[in-house]
C-alpha positions in Angstrom: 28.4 82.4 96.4 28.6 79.3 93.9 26.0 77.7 96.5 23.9 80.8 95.7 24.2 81.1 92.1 23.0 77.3 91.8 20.0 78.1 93.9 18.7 80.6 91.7 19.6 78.7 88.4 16.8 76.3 90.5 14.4 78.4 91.1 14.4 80.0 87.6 14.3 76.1 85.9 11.6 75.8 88.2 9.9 79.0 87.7 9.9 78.0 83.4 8.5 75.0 84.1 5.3 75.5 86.0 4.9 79.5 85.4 3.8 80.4 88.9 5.8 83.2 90.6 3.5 83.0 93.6 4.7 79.9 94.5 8.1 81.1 95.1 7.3 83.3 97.0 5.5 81.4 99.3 8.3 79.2 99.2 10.8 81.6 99.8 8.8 83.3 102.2 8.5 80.4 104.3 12.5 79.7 104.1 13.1 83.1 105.1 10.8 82.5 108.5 12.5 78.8 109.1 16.0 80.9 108.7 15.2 83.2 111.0 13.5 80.4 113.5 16.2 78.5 113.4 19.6 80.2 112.3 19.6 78.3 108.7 16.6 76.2 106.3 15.8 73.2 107.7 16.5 69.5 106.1 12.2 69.2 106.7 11.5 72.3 104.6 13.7 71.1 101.5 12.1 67.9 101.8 8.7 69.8 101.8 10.0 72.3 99.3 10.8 69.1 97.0 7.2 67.2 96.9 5.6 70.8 96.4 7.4 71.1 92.8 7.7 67.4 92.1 6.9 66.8 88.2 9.6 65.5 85.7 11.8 68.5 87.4 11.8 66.3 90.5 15.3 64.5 89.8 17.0 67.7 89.1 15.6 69.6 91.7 16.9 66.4 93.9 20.0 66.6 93.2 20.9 69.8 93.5 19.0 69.8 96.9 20.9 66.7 97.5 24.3 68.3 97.4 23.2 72.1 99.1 21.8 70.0 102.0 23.2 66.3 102.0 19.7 64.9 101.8 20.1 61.3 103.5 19.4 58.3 101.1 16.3 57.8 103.8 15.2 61.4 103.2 15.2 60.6 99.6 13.5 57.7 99.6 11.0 58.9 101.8 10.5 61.8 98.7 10.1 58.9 96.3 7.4 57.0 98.8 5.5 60.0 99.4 5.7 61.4 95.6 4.3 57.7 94.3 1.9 57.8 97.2 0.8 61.0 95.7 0.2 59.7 92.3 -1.6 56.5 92.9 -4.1 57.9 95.1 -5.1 60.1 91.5 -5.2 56.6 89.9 -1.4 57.5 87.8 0.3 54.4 88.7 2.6 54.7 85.4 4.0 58.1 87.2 3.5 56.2 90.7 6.0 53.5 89.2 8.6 56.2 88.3 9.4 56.7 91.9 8.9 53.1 92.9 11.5 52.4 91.2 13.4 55.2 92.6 12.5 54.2 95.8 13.7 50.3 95.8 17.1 51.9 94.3 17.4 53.6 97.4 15.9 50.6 99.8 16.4 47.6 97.8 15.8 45.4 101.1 12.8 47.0 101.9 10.1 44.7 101.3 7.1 47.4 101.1 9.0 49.4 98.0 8.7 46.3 96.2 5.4 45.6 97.5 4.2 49.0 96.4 5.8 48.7 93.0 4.3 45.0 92.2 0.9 46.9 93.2 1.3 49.5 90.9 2.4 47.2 87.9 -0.4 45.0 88.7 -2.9 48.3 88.6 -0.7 49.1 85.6 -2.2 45.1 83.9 1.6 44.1 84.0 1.3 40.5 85.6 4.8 39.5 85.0 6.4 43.1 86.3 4.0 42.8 88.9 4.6 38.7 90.4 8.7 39.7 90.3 8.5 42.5 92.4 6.2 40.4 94.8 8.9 37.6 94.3 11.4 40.2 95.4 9.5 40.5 98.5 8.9 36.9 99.4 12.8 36.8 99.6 12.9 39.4 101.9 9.7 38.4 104.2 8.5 34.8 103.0 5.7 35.6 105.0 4.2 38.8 103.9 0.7 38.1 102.8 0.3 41.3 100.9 2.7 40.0 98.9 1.5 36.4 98.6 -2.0 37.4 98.7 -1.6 39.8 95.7 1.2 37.2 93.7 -1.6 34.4 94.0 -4.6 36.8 92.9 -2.5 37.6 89.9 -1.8 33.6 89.3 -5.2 32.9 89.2 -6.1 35.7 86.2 -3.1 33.8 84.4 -5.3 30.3 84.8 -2.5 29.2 87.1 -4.6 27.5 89.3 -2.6 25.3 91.0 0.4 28.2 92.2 -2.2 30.5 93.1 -3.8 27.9 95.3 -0.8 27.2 97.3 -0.1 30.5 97.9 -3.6 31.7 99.3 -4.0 28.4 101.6 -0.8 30.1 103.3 -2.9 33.3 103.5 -5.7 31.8 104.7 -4.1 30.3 108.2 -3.5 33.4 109.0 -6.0 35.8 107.9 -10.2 35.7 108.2 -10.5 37.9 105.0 -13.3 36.4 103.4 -11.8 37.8 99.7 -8.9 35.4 100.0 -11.7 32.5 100.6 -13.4 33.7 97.3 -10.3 33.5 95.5 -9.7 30.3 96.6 -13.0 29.1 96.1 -12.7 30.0 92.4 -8.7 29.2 92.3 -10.3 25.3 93.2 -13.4 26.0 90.7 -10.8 26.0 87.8 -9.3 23.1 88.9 -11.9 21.3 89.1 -12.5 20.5 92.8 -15.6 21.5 93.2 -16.2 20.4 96.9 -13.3 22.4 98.2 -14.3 25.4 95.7 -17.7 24.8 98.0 -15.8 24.7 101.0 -13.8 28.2 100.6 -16.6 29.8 99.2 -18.7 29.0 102.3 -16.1 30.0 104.3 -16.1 33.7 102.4 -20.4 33.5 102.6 -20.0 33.1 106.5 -17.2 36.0 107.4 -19.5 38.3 104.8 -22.8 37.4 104.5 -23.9 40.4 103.0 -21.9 39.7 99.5 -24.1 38.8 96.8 -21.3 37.6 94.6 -20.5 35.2 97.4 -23.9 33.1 97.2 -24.0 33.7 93.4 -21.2 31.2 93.4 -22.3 29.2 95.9 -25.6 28.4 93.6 -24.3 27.9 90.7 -21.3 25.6 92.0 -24.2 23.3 94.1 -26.0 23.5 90.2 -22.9 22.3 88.7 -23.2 19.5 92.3 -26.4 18.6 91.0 -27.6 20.1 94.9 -30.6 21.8 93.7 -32.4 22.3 96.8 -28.8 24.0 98.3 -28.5 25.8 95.3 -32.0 27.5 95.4 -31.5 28.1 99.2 -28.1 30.3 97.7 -29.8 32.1 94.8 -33.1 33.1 97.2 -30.6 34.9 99.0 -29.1 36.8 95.8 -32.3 38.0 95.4 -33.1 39.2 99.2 -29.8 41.2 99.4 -30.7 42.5 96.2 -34.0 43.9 97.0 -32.8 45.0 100.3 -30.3 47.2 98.0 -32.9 48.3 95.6 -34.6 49.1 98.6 -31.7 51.5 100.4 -32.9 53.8 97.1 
């Protein structure tokens, strides 16, 4: 009866909260058909039930879930993935890193909630938030390049040339993205090495040719090389890809 009581304390805190009495009834609707389906509500519809209502009801809807049903701390966690999964695809990465957070309390050894969360402080422009939760990665996995990829990207805004070239070397042994050769290219620009900033950028000019950005660099690095003839080569390419744009319209 106590069980009951708390239920429809619930549903009437949720019923305030968004004004929408069809909802529940859908909801309860469907809860009576999974009753009769399967002789009681299923652990899946509660979890369903829960990312339906979300909102800043979500913790207390949670835990009163939590102790009708027993939710599992991977139930819950998967709750908090799918609910920041939910938000960042709308572009809300501060809500997003509400249930980040949530979610790394619940798996604080696995590597992709931290990976998510760094993401979503980075989106957020909060470098420093962002490089410890991709720190707290690397000493989970020292080899996740989304991690190292994404810590080194952030290095190089910072100027931090050197660190961010270390890290995306290591990436680039392993992985024929041809962003990760742009970043180094320019990660070696600012340091001034401008025969490996040549190098990398090549490298990203070969594995996407198409990339005007790509040969923009490349000319005016040869410029700065005092290779003319190399550089016009680049820039008469700039402005091929760019007419064949112009001309998709």
């Amino acid at each position: 009866m106590a069980d009951n009581n708390h239920k429809q304390e619930i549903d009437t805190d949720i019923n305030e909260e968004f004004g929408n009495e069809e909802i529940l009834k859908k909801v309860k609707k469907k809860k009576e058909k999974t009753a009769s389906d399967h002789g009681g509500p299923s652990t899946t519809f509660h979890l369903h039930s829960l990312m339906l209502f979300g909102g800043r009801l979500l913790h207390k809807v949670l835990n009163a879930y939590n102790s009708l049903f027993e939710l599992s701390p991977e139930e819950k966690a998967k709750i908090y993935r799918n609910i920041s999964t939910h938000y960042a695809k709308k572009g809300l990465y501060d809500k997003s890193i509400e249930s980040l957070k949530d979610w790394v309390k619940l798996e604080p050894k696995n590597p992709d909630a931290h990976h998510q969360l760094g993401l979503a402080h980075a989106a957020c422009e909060n470098p420093k938030a962002a490089i410890k939760s991709f720190e707290r990665v690397l000493k989970i996995n020292p080899e996740h390049k989304g991690a190292i990829y994404h810590r080194s990207s952030l290095y190089l805004k910072m100027k931090k040339y050197d660190i961010a070239v270390e890290g995306l070397e290591k990436v680039s042994q392993v992985s024929d993205n041809p962003k990760v050769y742009y970043l180094l290219g320019i990660a070696y620009d600012g340091m001034g090495e401008i025969d490996k900033a040549i190098e990398a950028m090549t490298k990203a000019s070969e594995l996407d040719p198409e990339e005007i950005k790509y040969n923009q660099h490349l000319g005016f690095l040869n410029v700065r090389k005092d290779d003319h003839k190399s550089a016009a080569e680049y820039f008469t390419k700039v402005m091929e890809l760019e007419r064949d744009i112009d001309g998709e319209y």
